[in-house]
Structure formats: C-alpha cells, structure tokens
KOLZAPA-376572 format. One record per residue (C-alpha): residue in three letters; residue number from 0; x, y, z; chain. Coordinates in pm, 1 decimal. Layout:
N
aa  i  u  v  w  ch
ala  NUM  X  Y  Z  A
...
This chain:
174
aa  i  u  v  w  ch
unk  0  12133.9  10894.6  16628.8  A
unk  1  12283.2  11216.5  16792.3  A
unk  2  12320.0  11545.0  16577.6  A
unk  3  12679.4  11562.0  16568.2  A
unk  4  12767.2  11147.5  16445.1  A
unk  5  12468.2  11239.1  16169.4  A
unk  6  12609.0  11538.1  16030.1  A
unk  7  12990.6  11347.7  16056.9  A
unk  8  12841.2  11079.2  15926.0  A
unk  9  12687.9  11336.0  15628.5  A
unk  10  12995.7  11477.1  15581.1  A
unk  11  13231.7  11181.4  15496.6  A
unk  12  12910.1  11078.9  15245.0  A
unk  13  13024.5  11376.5  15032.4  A
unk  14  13382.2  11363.4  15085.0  A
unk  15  13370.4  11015.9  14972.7  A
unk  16  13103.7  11067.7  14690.3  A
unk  17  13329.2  11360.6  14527.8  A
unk  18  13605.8  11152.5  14609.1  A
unk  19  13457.4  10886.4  14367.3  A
unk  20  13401.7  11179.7  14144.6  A
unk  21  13768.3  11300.2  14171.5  A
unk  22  13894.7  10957.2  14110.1  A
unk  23  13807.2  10933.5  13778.4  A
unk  24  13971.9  11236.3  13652.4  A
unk  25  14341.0  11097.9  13591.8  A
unk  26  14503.5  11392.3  13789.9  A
unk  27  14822.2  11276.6  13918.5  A
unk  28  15135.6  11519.1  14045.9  A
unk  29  15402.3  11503.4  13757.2  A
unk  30  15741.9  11297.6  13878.6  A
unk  31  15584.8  11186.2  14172.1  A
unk  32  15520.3  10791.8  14249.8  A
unk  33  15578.0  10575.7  14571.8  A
unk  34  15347.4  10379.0  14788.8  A
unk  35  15178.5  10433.1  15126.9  A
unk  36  15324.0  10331.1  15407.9  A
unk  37  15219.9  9954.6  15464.6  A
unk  38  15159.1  9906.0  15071.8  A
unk  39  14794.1  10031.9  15192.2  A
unk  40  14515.3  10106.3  14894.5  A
unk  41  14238.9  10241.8  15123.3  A
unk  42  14235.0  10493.6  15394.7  A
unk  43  13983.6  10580.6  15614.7  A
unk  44  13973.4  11003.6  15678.6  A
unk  45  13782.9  11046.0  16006.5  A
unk  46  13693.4  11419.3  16127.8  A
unk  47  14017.2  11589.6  16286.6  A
unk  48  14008.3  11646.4  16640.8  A
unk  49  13994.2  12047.5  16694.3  A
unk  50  14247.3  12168.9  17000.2  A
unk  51  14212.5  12469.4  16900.0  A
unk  52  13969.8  12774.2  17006.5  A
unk  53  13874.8  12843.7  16623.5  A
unk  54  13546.6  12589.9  16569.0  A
unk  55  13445.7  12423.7  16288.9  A
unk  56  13780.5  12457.5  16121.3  A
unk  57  13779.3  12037.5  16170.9  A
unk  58  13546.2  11979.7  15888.4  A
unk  59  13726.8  12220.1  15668.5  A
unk  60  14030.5  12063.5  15634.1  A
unk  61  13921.3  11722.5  15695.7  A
unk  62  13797.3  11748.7  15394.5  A
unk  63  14090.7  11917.8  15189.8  A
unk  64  14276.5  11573.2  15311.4  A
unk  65  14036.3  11330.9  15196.9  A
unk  66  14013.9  11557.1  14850.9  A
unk  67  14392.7  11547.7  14825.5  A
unk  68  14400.4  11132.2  14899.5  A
unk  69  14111.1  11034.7  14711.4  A
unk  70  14377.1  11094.1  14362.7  A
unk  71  14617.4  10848.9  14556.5  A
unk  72  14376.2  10579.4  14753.1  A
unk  73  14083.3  10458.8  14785.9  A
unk  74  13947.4  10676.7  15037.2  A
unk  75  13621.0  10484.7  15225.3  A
unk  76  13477.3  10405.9  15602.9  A
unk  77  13582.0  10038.4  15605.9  A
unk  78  13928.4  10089.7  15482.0  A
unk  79  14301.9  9923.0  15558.9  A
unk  80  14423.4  10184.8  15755.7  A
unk  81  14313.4  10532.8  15868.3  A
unk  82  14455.0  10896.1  15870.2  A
unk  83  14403.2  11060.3  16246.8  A
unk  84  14445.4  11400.3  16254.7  A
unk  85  14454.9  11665.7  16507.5  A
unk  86  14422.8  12044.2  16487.0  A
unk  87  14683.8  12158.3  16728.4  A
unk  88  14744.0  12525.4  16669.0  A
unk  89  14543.1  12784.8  16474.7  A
unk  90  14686.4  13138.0  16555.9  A
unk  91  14669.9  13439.5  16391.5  A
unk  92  14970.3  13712.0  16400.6  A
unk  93  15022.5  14074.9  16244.9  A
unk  94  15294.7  14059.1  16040.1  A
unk  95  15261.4  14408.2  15872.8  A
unk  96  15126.7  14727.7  16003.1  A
unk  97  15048.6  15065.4  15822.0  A
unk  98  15232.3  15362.6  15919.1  A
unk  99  14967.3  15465.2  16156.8  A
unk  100  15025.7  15087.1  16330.5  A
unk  101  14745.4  14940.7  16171.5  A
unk  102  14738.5  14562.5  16119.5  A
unk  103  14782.7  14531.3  15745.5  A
unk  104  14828.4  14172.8  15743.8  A
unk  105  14817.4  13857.6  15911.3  A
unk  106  14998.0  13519.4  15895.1  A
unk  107  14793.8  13202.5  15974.6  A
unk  108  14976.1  12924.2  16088.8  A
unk  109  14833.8  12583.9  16146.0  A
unk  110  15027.8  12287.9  16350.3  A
unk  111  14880.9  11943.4  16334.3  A
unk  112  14956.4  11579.1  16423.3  A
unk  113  14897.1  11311.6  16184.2  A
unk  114  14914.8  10944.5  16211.1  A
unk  115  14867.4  10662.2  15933.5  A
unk  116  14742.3  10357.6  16164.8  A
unk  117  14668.1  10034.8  16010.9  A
unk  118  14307.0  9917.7  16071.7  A
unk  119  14410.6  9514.0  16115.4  A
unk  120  14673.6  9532.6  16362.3  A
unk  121  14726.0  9895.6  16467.1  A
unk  122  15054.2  9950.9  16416.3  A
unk  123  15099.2  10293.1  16304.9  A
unk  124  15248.5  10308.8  15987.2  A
unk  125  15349.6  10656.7  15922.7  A
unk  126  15312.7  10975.7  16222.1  A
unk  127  15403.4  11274.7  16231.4  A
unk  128  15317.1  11489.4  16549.7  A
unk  129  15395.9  11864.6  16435.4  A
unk  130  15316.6  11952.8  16032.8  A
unk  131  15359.9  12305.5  16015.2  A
unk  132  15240.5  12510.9  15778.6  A
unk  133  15164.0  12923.9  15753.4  A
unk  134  14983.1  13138.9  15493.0  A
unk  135  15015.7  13540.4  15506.9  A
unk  136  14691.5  13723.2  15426.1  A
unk  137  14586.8  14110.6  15345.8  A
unk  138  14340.0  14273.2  15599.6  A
unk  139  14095.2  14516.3  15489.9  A
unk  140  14077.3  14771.1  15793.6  A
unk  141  13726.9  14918.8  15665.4  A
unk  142  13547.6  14562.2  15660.8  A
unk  143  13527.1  14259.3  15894.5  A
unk  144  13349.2  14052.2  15661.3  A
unk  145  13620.6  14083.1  15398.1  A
unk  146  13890.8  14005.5  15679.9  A
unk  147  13709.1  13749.3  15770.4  A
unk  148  13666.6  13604.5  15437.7  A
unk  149  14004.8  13625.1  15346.4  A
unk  150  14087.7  13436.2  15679.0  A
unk  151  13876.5  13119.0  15566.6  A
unk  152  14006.2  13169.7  15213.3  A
unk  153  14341.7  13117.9  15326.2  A
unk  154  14264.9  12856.9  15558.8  A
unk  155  14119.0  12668.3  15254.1  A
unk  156  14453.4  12710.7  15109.4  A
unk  157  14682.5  12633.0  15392.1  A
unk  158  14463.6  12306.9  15425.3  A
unk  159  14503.5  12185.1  15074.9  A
unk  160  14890.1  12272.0  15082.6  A
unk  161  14910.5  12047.0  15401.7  A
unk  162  14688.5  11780.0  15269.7  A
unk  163  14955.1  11738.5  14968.4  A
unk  164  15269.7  11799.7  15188.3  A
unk  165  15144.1  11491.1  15410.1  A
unk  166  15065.9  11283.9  15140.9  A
unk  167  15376.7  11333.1  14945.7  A
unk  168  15549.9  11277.6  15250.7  A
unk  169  15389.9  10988.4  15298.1  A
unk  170  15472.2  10843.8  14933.8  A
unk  171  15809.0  10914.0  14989.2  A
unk  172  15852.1  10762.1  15300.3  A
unk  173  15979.4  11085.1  15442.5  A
C-alpha cells in the first residue's frame, strides 16, 4: 500500500475509534432534534480535498467533522451515505494594526463545499458549495511560534464551529 492511503487509512481508524468512544457519552445539543437528510444513520467522513496552499489543514478538520457527527450518526467506512468535503479557501487578513502599523491581528476565514451523497444510489442528499466561516486571532509580533500556534489554535476552532453549523444545518433541513 502507498504512504499516503496508509496513513488516511490510519487516520479514519482513530476518528472512528474515538468516535465509538464519543458515542457513548450521551452529549446531545439542548432543543435540537431532526433527521439527516435521506433518514440516513451512518455516514462515511472521507479526508477533505485541500484547494488551498495551507497543507495538511485536510486532516485537521476532517476530523473536527467526523468528531462533531459521531454524537449524531454512526460514523464508519461502509456507511449509507458519505460527507465530501472540500477546503476551498484558507486566507489570512490583518484586521488590526498597532499604531506603528504593525499587524496586531488576523482573521482566518475558511470557505468549503460540502455534499451529503447517498452511498446506494448517489443522489446527493444535502450540498452546500460555500460554508463560510471566520475566526479573528491576536498576533504576538516578538514570536512566530506563538503566531503560529495561535493560527492552528484557531483553525481547530473555526473547524469544530463549521463541523456543528453543517450538521445542524443538515438536521434542520436548512
């Protein structure tokens, strides 16, 4: 097998084992109900395809998805439908400066397209082609590293905010 389909392969192991793990938990988002489009009970959370120039922000969020549906669905490989995702934008803009026109901070904002495709028939049962979403972060002018912690920090966030966007969408049949 190549590299790459191993450590894919890898990765959806662990999203689905801490899916399993997640499952059990009860969690469940107060006043909220509905059913996936299609009545579906299992979806299938391949890798997102990255368009973008950032790499390896595709496993990242990926995985805040499959976190996010696992409370919902049964999320597994061999499942009625599947979520395909693809990392349109990823751009980073001042939004602040110091007085001595300093970046202070940024906003990251993060455009994807989303389809819910049934695995039987392939009729897609729920799409969306632009899900917006932005997140502003502080920049620390005397170290990278921080800045650049605080970038995947946020990215982390903005991920998990779209994951439960979609899938409330989704439920709602929005």
């Amino acid at each position: 097998m190549k590299k790459g389909i191993k450590k894919n392969l890898l990765l959806m192991a662990v999203v689905v084992m801490g899916g399993y793990i997640l499952s059990g938990c009860g969690y469940y988002i107060a006043g909220k109900g509905g059913v996936m489009p299609g009545g579906v009970t299992s979806v299938a959370i391949p890798v997102f395809v990255n368009r973008t120039r950032k790499p390896n922000i595709e496993s990242i969020i990926t995985n805040k998805f499959a976190s996010e549906f696992v409370t919902t669905v049964d999320v597994r490989d061999d499942a009625e439908a599947e979520l395909r995702g693809v990392i349109k934008t990823y751009e980073l803009r001042p939004v602040s400066y110091t007085k001595n026109d300093v970046v202070q901070e940024y906003r990251l904002s993060v455009t994807l397209a989303l389809s819910l495709v049934d695995n039987n028939g392939g009729e897609v049962l729920w799409e969306d082609g632009d899900v917006r979403d932005y997140e502003d972060f502080i920049v620390n002018s005397t170290d990278v590293t921080a800045t650049e912690e605080a970038e995947i920090t946020v990215f982390k966030k903005l991920s998990k905010d779209l994951a439960r966007l979609v899938k409330e969408r989704m439920l709602e049949n929005f």
